[in-house]
C-alpha positions in Angstrom: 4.7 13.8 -20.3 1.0 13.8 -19.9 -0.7 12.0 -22.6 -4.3 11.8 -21.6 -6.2 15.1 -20.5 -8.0 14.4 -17.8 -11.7 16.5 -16.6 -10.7 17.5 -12.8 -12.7 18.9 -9.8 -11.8 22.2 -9.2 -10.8 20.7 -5.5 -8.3 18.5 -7.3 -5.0 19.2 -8.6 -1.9 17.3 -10.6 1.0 16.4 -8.5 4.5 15.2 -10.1 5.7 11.5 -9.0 9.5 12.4 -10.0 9.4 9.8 -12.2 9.1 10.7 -16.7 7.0 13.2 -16.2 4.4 10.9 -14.6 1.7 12.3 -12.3 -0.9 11.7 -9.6 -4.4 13.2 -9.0 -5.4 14.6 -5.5 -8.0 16.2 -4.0 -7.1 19.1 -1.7 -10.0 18.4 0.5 -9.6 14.8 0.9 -7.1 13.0 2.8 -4.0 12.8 0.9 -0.6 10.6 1.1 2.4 10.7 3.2 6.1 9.9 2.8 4.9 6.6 4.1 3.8 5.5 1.3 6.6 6.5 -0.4 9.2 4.3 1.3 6.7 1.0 1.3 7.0 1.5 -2.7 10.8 1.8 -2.5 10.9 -1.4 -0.1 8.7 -3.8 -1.8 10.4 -5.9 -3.8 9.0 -6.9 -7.3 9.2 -10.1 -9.5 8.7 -9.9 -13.2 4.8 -10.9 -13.8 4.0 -9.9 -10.7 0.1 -9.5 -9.9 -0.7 -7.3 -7.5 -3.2 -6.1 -4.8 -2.3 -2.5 -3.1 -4.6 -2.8 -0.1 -6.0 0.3 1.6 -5.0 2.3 -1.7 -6.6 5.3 -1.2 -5.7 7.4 -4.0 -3.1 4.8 -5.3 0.2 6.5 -4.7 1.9 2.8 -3.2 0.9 1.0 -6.4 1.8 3.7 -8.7 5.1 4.5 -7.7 5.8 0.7 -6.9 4.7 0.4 -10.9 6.9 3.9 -11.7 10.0 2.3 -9.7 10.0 -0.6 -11.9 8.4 -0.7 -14.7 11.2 -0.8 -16.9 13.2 -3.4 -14.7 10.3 -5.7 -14.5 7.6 -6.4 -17.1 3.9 -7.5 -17.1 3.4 -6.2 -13.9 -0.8 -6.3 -12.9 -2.1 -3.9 -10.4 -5.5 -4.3 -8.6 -6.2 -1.1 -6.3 -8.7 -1.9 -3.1 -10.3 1.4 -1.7 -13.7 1.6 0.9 -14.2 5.2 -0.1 -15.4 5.8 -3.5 -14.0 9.4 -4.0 -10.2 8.3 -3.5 -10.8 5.9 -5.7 -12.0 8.1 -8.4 -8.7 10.0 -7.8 -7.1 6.6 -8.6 -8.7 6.0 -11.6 -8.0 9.2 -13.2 -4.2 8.9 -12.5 -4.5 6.1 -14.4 -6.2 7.8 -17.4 -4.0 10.7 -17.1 -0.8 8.6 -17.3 -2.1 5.6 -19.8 -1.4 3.3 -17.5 -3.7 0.6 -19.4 -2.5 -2.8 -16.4 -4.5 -1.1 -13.5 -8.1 -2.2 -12.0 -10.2 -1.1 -9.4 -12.5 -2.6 -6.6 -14.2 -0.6 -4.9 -15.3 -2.5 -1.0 -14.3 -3.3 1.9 -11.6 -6.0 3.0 -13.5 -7.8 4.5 -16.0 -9.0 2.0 -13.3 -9.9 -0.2 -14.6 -11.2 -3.7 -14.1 -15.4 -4.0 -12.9 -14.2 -7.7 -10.1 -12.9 -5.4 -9.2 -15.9 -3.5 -5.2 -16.8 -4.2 -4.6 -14.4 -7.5 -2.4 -12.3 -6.3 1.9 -13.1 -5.7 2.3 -10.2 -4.4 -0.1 -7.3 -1.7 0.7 -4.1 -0.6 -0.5 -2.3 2.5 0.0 0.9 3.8 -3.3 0.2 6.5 -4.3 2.3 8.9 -2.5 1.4 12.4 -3.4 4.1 14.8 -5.9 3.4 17.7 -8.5 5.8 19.2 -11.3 7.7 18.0 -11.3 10.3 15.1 -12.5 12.9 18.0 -12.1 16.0 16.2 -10.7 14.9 12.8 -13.0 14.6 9.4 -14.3 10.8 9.5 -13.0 10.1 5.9 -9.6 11.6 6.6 -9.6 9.4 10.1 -10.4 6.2 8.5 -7.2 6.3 6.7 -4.9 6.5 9.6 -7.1 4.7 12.4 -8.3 1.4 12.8 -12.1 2.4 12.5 -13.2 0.1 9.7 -11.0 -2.3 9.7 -8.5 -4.5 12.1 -4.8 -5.5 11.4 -6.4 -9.1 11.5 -8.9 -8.4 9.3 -6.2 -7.5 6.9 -4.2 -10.6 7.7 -7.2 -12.5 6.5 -7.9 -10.7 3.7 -4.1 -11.0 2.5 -4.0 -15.1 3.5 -7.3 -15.3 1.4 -5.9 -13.1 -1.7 -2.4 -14.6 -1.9 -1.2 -17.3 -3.6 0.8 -20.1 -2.1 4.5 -18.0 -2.1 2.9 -15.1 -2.5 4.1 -11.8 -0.3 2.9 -9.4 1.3 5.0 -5.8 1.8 3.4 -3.5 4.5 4.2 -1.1 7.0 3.2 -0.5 10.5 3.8 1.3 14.0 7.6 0.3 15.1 5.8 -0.5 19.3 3.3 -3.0 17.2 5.8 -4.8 15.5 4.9 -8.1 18.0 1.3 -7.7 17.1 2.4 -7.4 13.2 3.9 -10.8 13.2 1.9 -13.3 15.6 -1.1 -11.2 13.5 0.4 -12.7 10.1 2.1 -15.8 11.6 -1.3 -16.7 12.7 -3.0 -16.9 9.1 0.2 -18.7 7.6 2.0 -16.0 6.8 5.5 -15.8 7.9 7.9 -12.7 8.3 11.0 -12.6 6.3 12.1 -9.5 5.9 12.1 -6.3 8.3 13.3 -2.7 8.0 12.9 -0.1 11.0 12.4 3.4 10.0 13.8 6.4 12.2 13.6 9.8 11.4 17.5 9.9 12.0 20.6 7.4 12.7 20.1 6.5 16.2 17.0 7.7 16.6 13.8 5.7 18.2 12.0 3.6 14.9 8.8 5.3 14.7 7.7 2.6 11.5 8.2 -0.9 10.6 8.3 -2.3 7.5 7.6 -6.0 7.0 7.5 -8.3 4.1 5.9 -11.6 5.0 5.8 -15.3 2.5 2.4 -17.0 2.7 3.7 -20.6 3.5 7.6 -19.2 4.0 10.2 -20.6 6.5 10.9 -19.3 9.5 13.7 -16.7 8.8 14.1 -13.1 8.7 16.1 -10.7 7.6 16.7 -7.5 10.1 17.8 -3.6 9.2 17.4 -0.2 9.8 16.7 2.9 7.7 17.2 6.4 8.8 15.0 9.2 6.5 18.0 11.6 6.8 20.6 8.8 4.7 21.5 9.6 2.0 
C-alpha cells in the first residue's frame, strides 16, 4: 500500500510495480522505461549487504524492482541511483518517498566525472546504458539520450564501473545482442571479466535482439552461457 502521499506534476502519474502494492512515478512527457529494464532486475543477482550503484537510472525502475525482487530474501541492501538529467531523477526520488523506501540515495552527474568518494564502494552496478548509435534526428534530445550513445560511451561506462567497484565486485548490464564482442573486450579491458551471459529473443529460436552480461572486477576467465525467450513461460 502507499504510505507516503506524494505532491505530483500534473504530467506525472503512479504506475504499479506488481510487487505489495509498491509503485513508481513517471512522467508522461519524459522518456519512460521498457521491459528492458525489467528483465536486467530479474537477472541480476543479489548478495545480502549488497551496496549498489544503478547506472544510467533514469527514473530508477532497475534499482527498484531489483530492491522489490529481493528485499525480503536479502537484507541491508544500499542503493545509489546515478542520473545526468535532473527531472528523471526527481521522478526517482519521489518513488522513493512515495514507497518509504528509507536505503536509497541520489547523485545527480555525469559518469564520467565520477565522485573519488565513489571510488571502489560499490559490490555490486547495474546498467541498463544506452547502446544505440546514430543521431537523435527527429526524436526529443532528452528522450534520445537514454537510448543512444550521445553523452556517454560503453567505455566510458567501463571506467566508470572499474573505478566504482570494489575488488569482486559485479557488474549486471545489458546490451545489443551484434555488440556482445565490443561488450566484453570493452570490460575485459578495465579488469573486468565476463562470467555470466544470457541472450534475449523475442521467441524460442528467434535471433537474440539483447545481451545480458554480468562481469567480476578481478574474476577468472569463465563464463557461463544461456538463452532466454520473452514468450517462456
Amino acid at each position: 500500500m502507499i504510505q507516503t502521499q506524494v505532491q505530483l506534476k500534473d504530467t506525472e502519474v503512479l504506475e504499479d510495480m506488481g510487487f505489495d502494492g509498491l509503485h513508481i512515478v513517471q512522467d508522461v512527457t519524459l522518456y519512460r522505461f521498457t521491459s528492458d529494464s525489467v528483465l536486467l532486475s530479474k537477472f541480476a543477482k543479489p548478495k545480502n549487504g549488497d551496496v549498489v550503484a544503478d547506472f544510467c537510472a533514469g527514473s530508477g525502475i532497475v534499482a527498484f524492482h531489483f530492491f522489490a525482487l529481493n528485499k525480503e530474501k536479502f537484507k541491508n541492501l544500499r542503493f545509489t541511483l546515478f542520473e545526468m538529467q535532473s527531472s528523471l531523477l526527481e521522478l526517482a526520488k519521489k518513488t522513493a518517498q512515495v514507497n518509504e523506501f528509507d536505503n536509497f540515495c541520489f547523485q545527480l552527474g555525469k559518469l564520467q566525472d565520477l565522485d573519488e568518494k565513489y571510488r571502489e564502494k560499490f559490490s555490486l552496478v547495474l546498467c541498463n546504458p544506452p547502446y544505440e548509435r546514430g543521431g537523435f534526428d527527429n526524436e526529443e534530445y532528452h528522450k534520445a539520450v537514454c537510448r543512444k550513445e550521445l553523452t556517454i560511451t560503453l567505455k566510458e561506462i567501463a571506467v566508470a564501473a572499474a573505478k566504482a567497484l570494489k575488488f569482486g565486485g559485479r557488474i549486471a548490464m545489458l546490451h545489443r545482442a551484434d555488440r556482445v564482442a565490443e561488450v566484453c573486450y570493452t570490460l575485459k579491458a578495465v579488469g573486468i571479466e565476463v562470467k555470466r551471459m544470457q541472450f534475449v529473443s523475442g521467441k524460442a529460436g528467434a535471433k537474440p535482439y539483447l545481451v545480458m552480461i554480468e562481469g567480476v572486477k578481478g574474476g577468472k576467465v569463465g563464463c557461463e552461457v544461456d538463452n532466454y525467450s520473452i514468450n517462456e513461460k
